[in-house]
C-alpha positions as a Markdown table, in Angstrom:
| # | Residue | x | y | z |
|---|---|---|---|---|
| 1 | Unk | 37.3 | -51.9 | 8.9 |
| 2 | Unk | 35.5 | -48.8 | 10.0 |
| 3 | Unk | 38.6 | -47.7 | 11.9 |
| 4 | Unk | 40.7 | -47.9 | 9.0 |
| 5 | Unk | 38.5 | -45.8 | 6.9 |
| 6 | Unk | 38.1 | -43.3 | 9.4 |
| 7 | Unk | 42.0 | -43.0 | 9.6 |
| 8 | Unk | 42.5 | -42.9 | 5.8 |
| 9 | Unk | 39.8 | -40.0 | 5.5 |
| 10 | Unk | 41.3 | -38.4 | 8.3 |
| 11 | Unk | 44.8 | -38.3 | 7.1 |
| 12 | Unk | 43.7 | -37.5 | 3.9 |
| 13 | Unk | 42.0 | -34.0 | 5.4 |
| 14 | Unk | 45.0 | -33.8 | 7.3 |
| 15 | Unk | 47.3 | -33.5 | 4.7 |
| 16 | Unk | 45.1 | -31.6 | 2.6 |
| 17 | Unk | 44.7 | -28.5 | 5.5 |
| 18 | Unk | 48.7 | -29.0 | 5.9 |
| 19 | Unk | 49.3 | -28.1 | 2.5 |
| 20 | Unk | 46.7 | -25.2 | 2.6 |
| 21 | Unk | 48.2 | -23.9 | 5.7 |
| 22 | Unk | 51.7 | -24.4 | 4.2 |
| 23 | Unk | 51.0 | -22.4 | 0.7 |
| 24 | Unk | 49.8 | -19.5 | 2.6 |
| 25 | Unk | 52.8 | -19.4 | 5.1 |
| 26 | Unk | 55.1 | -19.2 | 2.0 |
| 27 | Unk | 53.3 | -16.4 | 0.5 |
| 28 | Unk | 53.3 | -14.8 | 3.5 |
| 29 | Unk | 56.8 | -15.1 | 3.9 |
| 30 | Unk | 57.4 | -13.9 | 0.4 |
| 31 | Unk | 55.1 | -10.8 | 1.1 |
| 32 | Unk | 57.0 | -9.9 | 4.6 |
| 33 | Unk | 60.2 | -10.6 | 2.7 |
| 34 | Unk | 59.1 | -7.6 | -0.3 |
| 35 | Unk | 57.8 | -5.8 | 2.4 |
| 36 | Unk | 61.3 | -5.4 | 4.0 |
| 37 | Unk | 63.3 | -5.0 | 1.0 |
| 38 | Unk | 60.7 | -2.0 | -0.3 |
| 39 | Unk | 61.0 | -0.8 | 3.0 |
| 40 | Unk | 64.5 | -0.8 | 2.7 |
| 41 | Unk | 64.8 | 1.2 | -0.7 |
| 42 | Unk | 62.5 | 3.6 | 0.6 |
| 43 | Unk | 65.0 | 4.4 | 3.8 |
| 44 | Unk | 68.1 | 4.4 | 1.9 |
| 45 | Unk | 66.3 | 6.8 | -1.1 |
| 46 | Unk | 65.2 | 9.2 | 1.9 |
| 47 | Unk | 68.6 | 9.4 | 3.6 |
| 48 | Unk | 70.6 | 9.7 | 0.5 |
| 49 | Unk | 68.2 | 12.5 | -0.3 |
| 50 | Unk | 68.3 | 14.2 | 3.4 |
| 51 | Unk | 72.5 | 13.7 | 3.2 |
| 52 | Unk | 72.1 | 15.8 | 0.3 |
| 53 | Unk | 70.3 | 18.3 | 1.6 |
| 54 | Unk | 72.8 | 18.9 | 4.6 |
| 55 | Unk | 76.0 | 18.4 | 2.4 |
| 56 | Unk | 74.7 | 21.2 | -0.1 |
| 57 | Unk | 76.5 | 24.6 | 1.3 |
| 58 | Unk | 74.7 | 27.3 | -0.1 |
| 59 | Unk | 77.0 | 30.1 | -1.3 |
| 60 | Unk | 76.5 | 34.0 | -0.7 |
| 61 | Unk | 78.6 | 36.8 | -2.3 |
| 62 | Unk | 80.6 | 38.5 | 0.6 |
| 63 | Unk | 79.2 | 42.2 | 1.4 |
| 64 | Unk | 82.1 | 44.4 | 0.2 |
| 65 | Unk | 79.9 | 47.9 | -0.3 |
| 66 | Unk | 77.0 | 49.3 | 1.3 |
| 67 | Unk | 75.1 | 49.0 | -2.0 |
| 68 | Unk | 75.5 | 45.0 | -1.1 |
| 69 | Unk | 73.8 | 45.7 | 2.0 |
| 70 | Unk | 71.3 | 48.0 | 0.6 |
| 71 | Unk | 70.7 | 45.0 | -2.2 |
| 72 | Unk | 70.4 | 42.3 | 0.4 |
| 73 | Unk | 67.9 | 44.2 | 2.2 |
């Protein structure tokens, strides 16, 4: 009878810390999961923006007179 108790008790903890440890696995794997998706965002928003940059020609009237040159200068 003693054995049986023991064994009931037992599983009981068992399932109790296998639950525990189960919660915190899915909230760790809902964490990792934001982590990579705002991780994500944040590589596409700084690529997009650096894209622009490079694409962007900057424009500069031709120098026709020497009053250009002078202005330039």
């Amino acid at each position: 009878m003693a054995s049986s108790s023991y064994g009931i008790l037992f599983q009981e903890y068992h399932l109790k810390v296998y639950h525990g440890i189960h919660d915190r696995v899915q909230v760790v794997k809902m964490l990792r999961i934001l982590w990579v998706f705002c991780s994500f965002l944040l590589i596409i928003a700084f690529s997009s923006n650096l894209k622009a940059v490079f694409v962007v020609r900057s424009y500069e009237d031709p120098i026709d007179t020497v009053q250009n040159i002078k202005d330039r200068f």
